[in-house]
BAVODREN-343185 format. One line per field, with one value per residue: chain; x, y, z of N, C-alpha, C, O in turn; residue number from 1; residue in three letters. Coordinates in nm, 3 decimals, always signed. Example, Ala and Ser with C-alpha at 12.3 -4.5 7.8 and 13.67 -1.06 7.14 Angstrom:
BEGIN
chain: A/A $
nx: +1.319/+1.285 $
ny: -0.569/-0.225 $
nz: +0.780/+0.708 $
cax: +1.230/+1.367 $
cay: -0.450/-0.106 $
caz: +0.780/+0.714 $
cx: +1.320/+1.290 $
cy: -0.330/+0.003 $
cz: +0.780/+0.787 $
ox: +1.424/+1.341 $
oy: -0.332/+0.114 $
oz: +0.846/+0.804 $
n: 1/2 $
res: ALA/SER $
This chain:
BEGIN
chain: A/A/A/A/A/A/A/A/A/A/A/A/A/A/A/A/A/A/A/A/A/A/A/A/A/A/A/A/A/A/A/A/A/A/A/A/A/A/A/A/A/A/A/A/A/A/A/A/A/A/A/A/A/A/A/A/A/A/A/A/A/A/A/A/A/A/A/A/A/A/A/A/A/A/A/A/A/A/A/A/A/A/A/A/A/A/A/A/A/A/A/A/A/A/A $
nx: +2.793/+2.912/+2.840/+2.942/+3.258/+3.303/+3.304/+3.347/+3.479/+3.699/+3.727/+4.020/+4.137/+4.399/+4.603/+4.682/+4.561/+4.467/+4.494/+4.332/+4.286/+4.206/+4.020/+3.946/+3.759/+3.723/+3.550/+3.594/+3.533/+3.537/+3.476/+3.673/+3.805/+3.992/+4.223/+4.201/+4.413/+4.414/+4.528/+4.410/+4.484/+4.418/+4.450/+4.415/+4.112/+3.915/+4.017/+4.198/+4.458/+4.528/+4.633/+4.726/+4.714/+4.706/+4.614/+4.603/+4.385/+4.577/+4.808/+4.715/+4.788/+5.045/+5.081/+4.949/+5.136/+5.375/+5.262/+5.225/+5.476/+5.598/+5.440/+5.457/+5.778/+5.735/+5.630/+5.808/+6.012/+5.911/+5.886/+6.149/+6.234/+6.449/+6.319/+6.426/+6.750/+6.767/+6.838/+6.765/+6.548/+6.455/+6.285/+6.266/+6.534/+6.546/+6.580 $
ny: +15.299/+15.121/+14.978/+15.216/+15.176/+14.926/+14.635/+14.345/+14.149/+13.962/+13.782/+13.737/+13.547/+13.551/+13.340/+13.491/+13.598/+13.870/+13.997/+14.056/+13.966/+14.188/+14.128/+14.362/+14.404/+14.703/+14.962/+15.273/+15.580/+15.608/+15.346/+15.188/+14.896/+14.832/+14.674/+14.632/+14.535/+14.520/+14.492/+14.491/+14.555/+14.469/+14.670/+14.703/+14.711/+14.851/+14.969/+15.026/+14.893/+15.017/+14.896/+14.943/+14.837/+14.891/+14.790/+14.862/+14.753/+14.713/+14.627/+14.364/+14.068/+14.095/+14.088/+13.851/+13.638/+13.696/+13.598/+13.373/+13.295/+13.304/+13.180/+12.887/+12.897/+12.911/+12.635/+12.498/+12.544/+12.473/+12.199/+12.110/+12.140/+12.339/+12.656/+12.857/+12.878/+12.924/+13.160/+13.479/+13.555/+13.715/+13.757/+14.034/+14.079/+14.307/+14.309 $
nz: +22.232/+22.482/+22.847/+23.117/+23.329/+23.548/+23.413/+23.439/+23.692/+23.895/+24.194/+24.404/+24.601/+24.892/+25.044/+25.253/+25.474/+25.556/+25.277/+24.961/+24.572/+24.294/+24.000/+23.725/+23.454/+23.283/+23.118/+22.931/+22.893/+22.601/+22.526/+22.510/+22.602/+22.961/+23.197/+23.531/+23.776/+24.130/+24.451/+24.761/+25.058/+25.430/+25.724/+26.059/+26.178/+25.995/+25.828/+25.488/+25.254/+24.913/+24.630/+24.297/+23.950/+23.576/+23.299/+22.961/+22.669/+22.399/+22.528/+22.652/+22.531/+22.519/+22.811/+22.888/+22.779/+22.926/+23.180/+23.151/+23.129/+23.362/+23.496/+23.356/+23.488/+23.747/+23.783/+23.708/+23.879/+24.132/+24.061/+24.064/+24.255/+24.326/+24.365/+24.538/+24.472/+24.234/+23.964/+23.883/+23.580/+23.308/+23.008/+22.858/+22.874/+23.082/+23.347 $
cax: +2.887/+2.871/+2.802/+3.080/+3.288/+3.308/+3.184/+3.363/+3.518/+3.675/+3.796/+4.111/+4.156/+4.509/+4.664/+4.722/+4.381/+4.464/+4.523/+4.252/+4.317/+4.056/+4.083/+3.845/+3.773/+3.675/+3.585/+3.626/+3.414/+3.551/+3.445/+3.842/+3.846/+4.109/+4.230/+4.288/+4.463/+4.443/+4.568/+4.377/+4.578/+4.343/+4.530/+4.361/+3.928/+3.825/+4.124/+4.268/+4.533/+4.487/+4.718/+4.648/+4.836/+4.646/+4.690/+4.542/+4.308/+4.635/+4.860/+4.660/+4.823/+5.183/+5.067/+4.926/+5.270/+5.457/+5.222/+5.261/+5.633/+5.605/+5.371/+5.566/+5.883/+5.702/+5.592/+5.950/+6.091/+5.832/+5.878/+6.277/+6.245/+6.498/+6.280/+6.508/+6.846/+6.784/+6.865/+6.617/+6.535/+6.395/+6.255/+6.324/+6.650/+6.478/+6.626 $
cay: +15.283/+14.989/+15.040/+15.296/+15.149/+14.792/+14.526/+14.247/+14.169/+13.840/+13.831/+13.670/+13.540/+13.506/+13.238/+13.588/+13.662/+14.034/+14.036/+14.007/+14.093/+14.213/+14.136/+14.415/+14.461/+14.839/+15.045/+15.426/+15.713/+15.560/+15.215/+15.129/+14.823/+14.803/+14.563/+14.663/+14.427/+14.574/+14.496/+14.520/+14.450/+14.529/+14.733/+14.713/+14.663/+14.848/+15.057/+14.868/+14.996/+14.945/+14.924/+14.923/+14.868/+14.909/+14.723/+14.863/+14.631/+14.707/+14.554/+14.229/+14.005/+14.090/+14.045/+13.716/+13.582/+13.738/+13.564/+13.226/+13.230/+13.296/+13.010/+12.789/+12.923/+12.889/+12.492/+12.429/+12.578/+12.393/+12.029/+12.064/+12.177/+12.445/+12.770/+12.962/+12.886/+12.964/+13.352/+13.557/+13.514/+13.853/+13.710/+14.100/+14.145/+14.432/+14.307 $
caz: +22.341/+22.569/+22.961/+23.149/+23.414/+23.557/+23.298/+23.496/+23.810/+23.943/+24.345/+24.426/+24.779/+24.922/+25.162/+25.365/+25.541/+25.511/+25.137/+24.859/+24.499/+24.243/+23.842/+23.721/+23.362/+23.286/+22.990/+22.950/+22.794/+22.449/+22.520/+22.551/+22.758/+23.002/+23.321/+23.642/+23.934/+24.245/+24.548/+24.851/+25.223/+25.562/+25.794/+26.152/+26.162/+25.930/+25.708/+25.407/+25.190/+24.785/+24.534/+24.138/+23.825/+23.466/+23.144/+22.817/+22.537/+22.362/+22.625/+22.753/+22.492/+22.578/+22.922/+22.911/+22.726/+23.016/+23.300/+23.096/+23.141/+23.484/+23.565/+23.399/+23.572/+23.888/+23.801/+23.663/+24.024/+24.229/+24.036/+24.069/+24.415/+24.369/+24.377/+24.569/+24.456/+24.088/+23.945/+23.840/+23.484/+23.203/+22.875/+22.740/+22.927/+23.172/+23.457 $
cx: +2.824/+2.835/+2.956/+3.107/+3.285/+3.245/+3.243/+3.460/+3.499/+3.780/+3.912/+4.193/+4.318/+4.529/+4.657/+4.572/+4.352/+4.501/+4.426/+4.310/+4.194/+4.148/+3.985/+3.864/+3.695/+3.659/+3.568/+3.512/+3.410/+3.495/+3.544/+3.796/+4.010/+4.129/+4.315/+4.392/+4.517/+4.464/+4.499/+4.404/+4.475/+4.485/+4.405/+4.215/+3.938/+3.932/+4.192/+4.326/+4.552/+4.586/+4.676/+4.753/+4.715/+4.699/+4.591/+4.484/+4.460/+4.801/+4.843/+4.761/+4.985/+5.159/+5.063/+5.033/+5.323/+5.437/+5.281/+5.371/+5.660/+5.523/+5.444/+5.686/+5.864/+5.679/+5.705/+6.014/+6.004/+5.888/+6.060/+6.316/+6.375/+6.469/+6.394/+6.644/+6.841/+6.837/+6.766/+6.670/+6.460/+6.407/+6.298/+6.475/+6.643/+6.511/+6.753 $
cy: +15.192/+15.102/+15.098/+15.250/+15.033/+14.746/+14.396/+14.235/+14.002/+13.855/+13.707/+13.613/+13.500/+13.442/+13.330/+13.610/+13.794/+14.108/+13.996/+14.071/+14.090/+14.218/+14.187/+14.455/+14.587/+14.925/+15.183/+15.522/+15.648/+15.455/+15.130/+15.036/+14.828/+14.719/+14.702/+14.536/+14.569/+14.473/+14.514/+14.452/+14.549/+14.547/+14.799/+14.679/+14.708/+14.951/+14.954/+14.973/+14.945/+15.040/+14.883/+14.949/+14.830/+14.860/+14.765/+14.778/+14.601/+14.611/+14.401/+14.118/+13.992/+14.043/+13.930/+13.625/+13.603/+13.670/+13.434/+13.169/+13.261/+13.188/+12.899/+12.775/+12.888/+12.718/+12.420/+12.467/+12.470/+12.246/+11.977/+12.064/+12.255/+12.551/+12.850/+12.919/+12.940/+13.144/+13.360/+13.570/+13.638/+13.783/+13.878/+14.138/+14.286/+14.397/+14.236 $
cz: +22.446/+22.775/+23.001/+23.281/+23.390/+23.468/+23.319/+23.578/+23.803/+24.033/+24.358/+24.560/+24.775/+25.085/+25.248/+25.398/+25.503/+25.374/+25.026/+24.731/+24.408/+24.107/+23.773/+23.556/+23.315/+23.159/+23.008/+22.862/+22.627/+22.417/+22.514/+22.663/+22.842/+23.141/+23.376/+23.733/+24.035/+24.369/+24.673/+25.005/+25.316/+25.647/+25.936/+26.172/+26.070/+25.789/+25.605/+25.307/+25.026/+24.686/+24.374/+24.045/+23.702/+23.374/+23.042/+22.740/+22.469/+22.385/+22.631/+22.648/+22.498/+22.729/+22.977/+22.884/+22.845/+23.178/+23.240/+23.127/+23.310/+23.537/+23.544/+23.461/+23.689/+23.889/+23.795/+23.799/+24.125/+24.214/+24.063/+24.196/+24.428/+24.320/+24.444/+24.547/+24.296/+24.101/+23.877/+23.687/+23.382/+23.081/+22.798/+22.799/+23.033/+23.277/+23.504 $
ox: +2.707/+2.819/+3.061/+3.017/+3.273/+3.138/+3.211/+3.553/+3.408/+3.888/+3.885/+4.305/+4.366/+4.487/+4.622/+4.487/+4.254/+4.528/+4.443/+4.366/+4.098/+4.260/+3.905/+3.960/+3.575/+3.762/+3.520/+3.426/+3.311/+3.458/+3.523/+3.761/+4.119/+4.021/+4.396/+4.407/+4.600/+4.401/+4.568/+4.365/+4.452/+4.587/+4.334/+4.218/+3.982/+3.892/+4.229/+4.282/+4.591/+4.610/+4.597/+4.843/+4.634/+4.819/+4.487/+4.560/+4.491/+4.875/+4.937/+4.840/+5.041/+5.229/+5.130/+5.038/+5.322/+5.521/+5.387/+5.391/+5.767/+5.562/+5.491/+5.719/+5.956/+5.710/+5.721/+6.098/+6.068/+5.927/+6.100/+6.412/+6.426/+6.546/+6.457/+6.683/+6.940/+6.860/+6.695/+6.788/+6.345/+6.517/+6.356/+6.524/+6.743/+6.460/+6.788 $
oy: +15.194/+15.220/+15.057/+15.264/+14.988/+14.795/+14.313/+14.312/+13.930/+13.907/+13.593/+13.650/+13.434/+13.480/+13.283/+13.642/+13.835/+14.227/+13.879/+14.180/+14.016/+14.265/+14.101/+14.524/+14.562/+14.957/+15.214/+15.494/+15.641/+15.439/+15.009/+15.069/+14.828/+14.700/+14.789/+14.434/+14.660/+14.367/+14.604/+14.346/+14.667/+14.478/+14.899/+14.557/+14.623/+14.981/+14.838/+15.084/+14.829/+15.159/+14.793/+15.033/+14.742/+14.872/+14.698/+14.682/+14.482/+14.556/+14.323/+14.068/+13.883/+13.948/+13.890/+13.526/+13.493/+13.671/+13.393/+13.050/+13.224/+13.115/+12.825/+12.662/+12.834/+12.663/+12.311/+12.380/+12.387/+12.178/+11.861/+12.003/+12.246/+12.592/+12.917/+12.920/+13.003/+13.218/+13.275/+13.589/+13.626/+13.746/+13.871/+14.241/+14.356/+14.479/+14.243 $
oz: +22.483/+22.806/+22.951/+23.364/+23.276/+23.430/+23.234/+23.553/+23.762/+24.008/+24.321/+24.597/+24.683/+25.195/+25.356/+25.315/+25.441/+25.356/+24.992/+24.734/+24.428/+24.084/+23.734/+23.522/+23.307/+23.100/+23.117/+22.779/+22.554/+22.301/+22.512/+22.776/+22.784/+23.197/+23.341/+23.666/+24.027/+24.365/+24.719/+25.054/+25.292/+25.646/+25.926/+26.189/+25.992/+25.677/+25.627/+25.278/+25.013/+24.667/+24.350/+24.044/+23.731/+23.352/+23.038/+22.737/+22.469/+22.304/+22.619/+22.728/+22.480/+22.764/+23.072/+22.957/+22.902/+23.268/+23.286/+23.148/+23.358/+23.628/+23.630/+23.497/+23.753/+23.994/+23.850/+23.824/+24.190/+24.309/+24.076/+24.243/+24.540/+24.233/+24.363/+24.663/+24.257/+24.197/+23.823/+23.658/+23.424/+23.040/+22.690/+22.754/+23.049/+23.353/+23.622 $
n: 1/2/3/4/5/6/7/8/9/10/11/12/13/14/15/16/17/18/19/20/21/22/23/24/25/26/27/28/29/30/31/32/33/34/35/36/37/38/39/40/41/42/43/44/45/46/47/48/49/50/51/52/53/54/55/56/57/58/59/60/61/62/63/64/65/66/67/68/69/70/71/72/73/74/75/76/77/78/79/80/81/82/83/84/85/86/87/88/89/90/91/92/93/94/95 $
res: UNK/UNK/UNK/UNK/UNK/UNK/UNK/UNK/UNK/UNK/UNK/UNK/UNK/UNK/UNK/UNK/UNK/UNK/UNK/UNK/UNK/UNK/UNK/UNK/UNK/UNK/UNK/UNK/UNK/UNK/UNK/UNK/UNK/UNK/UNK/UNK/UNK/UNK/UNK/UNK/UNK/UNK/UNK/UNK/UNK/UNK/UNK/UNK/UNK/UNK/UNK/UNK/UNK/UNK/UNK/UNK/UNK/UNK/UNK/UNK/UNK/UNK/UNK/UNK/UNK/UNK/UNK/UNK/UNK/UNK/UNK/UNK/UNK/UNK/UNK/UNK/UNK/UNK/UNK/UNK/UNK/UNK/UNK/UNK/UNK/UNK/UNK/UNK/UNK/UNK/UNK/UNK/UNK/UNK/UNK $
């Protein structure tokens, strides 16, 4: 069994001063890797409020398909210059 907990971490600064996010890869008692993304917004000096969503080893490859079509969605909205007039778009029909 490999090491328990973090086994990689990469920080994600946002345009917002008060928003960082964290892309933490983590394995479990089993040696299951899995991703986090969290969320972390500062709220006053020194309080900060953290949010987290989990993706499974089993997961990451649906995942990555799913970011893909959102990047290009986002480059194809940017280069036409109408981002906000389009409709919102579900590759499985989920929304």
């Amino acid at each position: 069994m490999g090491q328990r907990g973090e086994v990689f971490s990469w920080r994600v600064p946002s345009a917002n001063e008060g928003r960082t996010y964290f892309l933490n890869v983590k394995e479990n008692r089993m040696g299951d890797l899995y991703l986090t993304i969290v969320e972390s917004k500062k709220h006053g000096e020194s309080d900060f409020e953290r949010r987290q969503v989990m993706f499974f080893e089993e997961d990451i490859a649906e995942l990555r398909k799913g970011m893909e079509k959102v990047f290009e969605f986002i480059r194809e909205a940017r280069s036409s210059g109408s981002a906000g007039t389009r409709r919102r778009r579900s590759g499985d029909g989920t929304r």
